[in-house]
N, C-alpha and C positions, 0 to 999 in steps of 0.2 A: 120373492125374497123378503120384501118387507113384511109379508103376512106371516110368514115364521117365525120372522124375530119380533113379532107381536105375540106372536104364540109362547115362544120362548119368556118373555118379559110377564105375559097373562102367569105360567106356571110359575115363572120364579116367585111372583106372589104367592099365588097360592101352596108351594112348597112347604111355608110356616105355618098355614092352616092346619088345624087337627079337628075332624069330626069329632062332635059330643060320645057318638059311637066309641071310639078309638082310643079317648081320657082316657080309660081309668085301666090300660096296660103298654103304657109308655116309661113306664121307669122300672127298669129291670132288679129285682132284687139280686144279693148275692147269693150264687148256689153252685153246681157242678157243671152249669150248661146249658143247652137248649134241647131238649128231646123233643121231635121234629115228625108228626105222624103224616106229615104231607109228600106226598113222596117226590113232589117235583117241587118242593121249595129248597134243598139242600143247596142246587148253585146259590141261589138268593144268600143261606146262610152264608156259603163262600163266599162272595164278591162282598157281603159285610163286616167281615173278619169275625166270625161268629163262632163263640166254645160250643163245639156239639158234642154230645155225648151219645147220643142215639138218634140214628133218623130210618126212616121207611124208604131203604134203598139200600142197593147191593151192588157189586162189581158188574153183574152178568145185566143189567140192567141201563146201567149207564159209565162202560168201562172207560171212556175217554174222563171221565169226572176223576176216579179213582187211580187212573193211567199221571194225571198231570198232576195231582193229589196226592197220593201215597197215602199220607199219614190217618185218611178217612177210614184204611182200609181197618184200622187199628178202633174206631166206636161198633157199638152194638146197633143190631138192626134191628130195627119194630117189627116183632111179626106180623103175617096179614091178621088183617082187623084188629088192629093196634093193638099196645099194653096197657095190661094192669094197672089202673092208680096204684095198687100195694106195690107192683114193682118201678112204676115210676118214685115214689114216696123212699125208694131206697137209693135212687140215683140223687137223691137233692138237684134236682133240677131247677137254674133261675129263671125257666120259662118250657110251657106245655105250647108247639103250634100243632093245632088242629084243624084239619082240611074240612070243608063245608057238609060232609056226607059223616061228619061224624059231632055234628053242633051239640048231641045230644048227650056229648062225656063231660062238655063244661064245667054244668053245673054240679057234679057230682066234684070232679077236680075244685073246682074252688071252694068249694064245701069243706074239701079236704089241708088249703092251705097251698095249694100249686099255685103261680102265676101261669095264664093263660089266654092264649090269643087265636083267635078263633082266623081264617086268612081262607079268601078263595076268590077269584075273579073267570070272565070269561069270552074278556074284548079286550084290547090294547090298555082306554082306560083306568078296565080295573086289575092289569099288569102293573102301568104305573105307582095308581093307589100302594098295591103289596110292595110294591119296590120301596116305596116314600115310611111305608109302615114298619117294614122291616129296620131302615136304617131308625128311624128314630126311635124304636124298640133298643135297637144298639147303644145310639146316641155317643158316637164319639166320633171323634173328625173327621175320619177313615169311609166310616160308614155312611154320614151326611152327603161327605164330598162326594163320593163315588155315587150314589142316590140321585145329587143333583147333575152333577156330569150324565149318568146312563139315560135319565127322563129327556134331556136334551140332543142327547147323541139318538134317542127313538125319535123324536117327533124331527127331525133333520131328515131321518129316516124315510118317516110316513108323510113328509110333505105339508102338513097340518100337525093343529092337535086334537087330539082323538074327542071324537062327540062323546059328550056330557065330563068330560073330564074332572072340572071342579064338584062335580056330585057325584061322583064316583068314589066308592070308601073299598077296601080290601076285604069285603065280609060277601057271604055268600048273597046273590041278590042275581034277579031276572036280566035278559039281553040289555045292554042296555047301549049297546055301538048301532051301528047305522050300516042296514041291507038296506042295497038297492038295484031295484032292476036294470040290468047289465046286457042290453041289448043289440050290443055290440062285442069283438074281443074276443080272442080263444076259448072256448067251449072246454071247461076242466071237473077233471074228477080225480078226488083226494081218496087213496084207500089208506085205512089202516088197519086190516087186514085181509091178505087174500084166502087163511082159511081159519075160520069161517071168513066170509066177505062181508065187509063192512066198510063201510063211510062215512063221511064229516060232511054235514048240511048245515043248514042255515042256523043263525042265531049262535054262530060260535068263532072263535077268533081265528079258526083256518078260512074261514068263508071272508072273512073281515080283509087279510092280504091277501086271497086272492084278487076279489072287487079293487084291494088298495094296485094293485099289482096290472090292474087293467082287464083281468079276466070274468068268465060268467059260471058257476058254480054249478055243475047239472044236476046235483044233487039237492033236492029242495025240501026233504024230509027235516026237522027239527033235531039241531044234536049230535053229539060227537059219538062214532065208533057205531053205526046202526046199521046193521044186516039191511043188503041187497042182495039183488039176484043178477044173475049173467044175465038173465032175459032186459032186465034195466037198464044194464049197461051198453048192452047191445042197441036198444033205443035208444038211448043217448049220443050214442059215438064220438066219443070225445076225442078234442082234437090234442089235448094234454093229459097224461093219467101221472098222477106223483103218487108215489110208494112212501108213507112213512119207512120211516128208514130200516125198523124191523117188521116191515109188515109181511116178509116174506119172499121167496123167489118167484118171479116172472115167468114160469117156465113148466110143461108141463109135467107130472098129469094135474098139478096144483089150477094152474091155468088152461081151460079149456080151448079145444083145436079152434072155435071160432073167433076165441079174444087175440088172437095174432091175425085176423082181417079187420079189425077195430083201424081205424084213420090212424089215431096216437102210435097202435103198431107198428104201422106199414111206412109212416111218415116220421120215425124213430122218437117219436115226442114222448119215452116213456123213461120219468127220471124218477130215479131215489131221493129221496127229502134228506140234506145234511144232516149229521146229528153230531153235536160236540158235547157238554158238559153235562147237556139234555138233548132231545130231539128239536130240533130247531122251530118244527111246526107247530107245538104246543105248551102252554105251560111255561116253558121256561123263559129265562135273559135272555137267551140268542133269536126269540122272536124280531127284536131289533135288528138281526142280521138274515132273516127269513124274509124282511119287507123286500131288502135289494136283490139276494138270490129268487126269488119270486118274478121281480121285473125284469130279471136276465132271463128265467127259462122262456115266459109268455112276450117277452120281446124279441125274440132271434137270439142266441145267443151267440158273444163275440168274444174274442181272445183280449181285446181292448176290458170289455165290459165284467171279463174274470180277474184282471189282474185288478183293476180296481175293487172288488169283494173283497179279496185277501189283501188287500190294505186295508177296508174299513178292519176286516179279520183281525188282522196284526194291533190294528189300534185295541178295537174291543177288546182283547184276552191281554193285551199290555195292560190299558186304563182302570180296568175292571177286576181281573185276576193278578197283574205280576205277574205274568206267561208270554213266553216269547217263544211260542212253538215254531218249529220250521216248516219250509216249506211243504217236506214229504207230510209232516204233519195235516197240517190247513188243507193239502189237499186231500186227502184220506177224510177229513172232516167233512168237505164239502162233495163227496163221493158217497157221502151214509156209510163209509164201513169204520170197521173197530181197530184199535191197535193193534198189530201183532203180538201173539202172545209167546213170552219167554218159558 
């Protein structure tokens, strides 16, 4: 306990830090709003109280967001491979965010008169970073407070604070959390998709809560979302398989006659990954609530140890959105499925 709130007290410092990096797009000019090409930064914008105008995201994509939201349904969406400066330039936009796989529209935007902030992270730390950058991009009460509240309500979370923390900035940049060999602990594998098949290995922040989470990662390939094969996973045998939450049905001919003899099968260890605003596993805010649902599947899980989730639940989407979803809600959330639709 004392090491946390050492943790805590280190960040509150560091919270009013701003990397040299980060200067020179902290004061938002007046304009239309934020047009948003990241496609999993949109919660972020929400929990900031942020005017968006367009963002890289659609209903069928993350309906709970648009489901508790409404009024999101009503901006324009960036098509794939983002917009035009001429038609950004028509939105008066008081800020361009741009996801790391796209650094290379910058300069042409600034060129042209756009504010813009380049945002990408890919371990807890540089979670926090976007979170701290975003609000002070906002810079108003609302936005701080809640920034400093969620960095705290995560590392409560994760037990620590996250390695490299204080040199950690919200731009795109190499692994920079802490793998480690895990030589003990449920033997797991993260799909996020079963067709094509692919999985989440090392050096990314699915592998970061699972290690936080107590378990050992069997996928050791480099990187998020990377084609394996049944013959893989069959050597592997894992004794937990998590399903991104659209990754798919379990079931065959998608899923071949052998992966129902797989350990995780037979020993029912095979769960859907919650998704609320975002998918909880990746990218998003609710990673902070992916750390505790993590250490409930790879601990036993208990009726005691659920009804405490949907409390932190209830905290998080109160403290952070102004959401007071009920319970059918919360649990459909933490089940991966989508709202019923009207």
């Amino acid at each position: 306990m004392r090491f946390i709130l050492f943790c805590l007290f280190v960040f509150a410092i560091s919270f009013e830090a701003v990397s040299a990096q980060e200067k020179s797009s902290l004061a938002l000019p007046e304009g239309g709003g934020v047009i948003d090409e990241w496609f999993s930064h949109l919660p972020i914008d929400v929990m900031m109280g942020a005017k968006v105008t367009a963002a890289a995201s659609e209903v069928g994509r993350v309906p709970w967001l648009y489901e508790l939201f409404p009024s999101l349904k009503k901006i324009k969406t960036v098509p794939v491979g983002g917009m035009s400066a001429e038609e950004m330039l028509l939105l008066h936009p008081s800020l361009v965010v741009l996801p790391g796989e796209r650094a290379g529209k910058m300069d042409q935007l600034e060129k042209m008169g756009l504010h813009v902030a380049l945002m990408d992270f890919v371990d807890y730390a540089g979670l926090l970073a976007c979170v701290k950058k975003s609000a002070s991009l906002e810079n108003t009460p609302l936005s701080l407070g809640r920034a400093e509240k969620y960095q705290k309500f995560l590392i409560e979370n994760l037990g620590h604070a996250p390695v490299n923390m204080e040199t950690t900035f919200c731009i795109p940049h190499g692994w920079k959390g802490h793998s480690r060999e895990v030589s003990s602990g449920p033997k797991v594998l993260h799909i996020s998709s079963l067709e094509p098949l692919k999985a989440d290995g090392k050096e990314t922040v699915i592998e970061e809560w699972i290690q936080n989470a107590g378990g050992q990662n069997v996928f050791t390939g480099k990187g998020n979302k990377k084609p394996i094969t049944w013959e893989q996973v069959y050597a592997w045998n894992p004794d937990i398989i998590i399903l991104q939450a659209n990754a798919g049905s379990w079931k065959a001919p998608t899923v071949p006659k052998g992966a129902f003899l797989l350990k995780a099968a037979k020993e029912n260890h095979i769960y859907r990954n919650p998704a609320g605003l975002f998918l909880w596993d990746r990218s998003g805010p609710e990673l902070a609530l992916q750390l505790l649902w993590a250490k409930w599947v790879m601990s036993g899980k208990t009726r005691e140890d659920e009804n405490e989730i949907k409390k932190k639940m209830r905290f998080f989407y109160k403290e952070f959105y102004d959401l007071k979803p009920s319970d059918e809600i919360l649990e459909k959330i933490l089940q991966g499925e989508a709202p019923d639709l009207v």
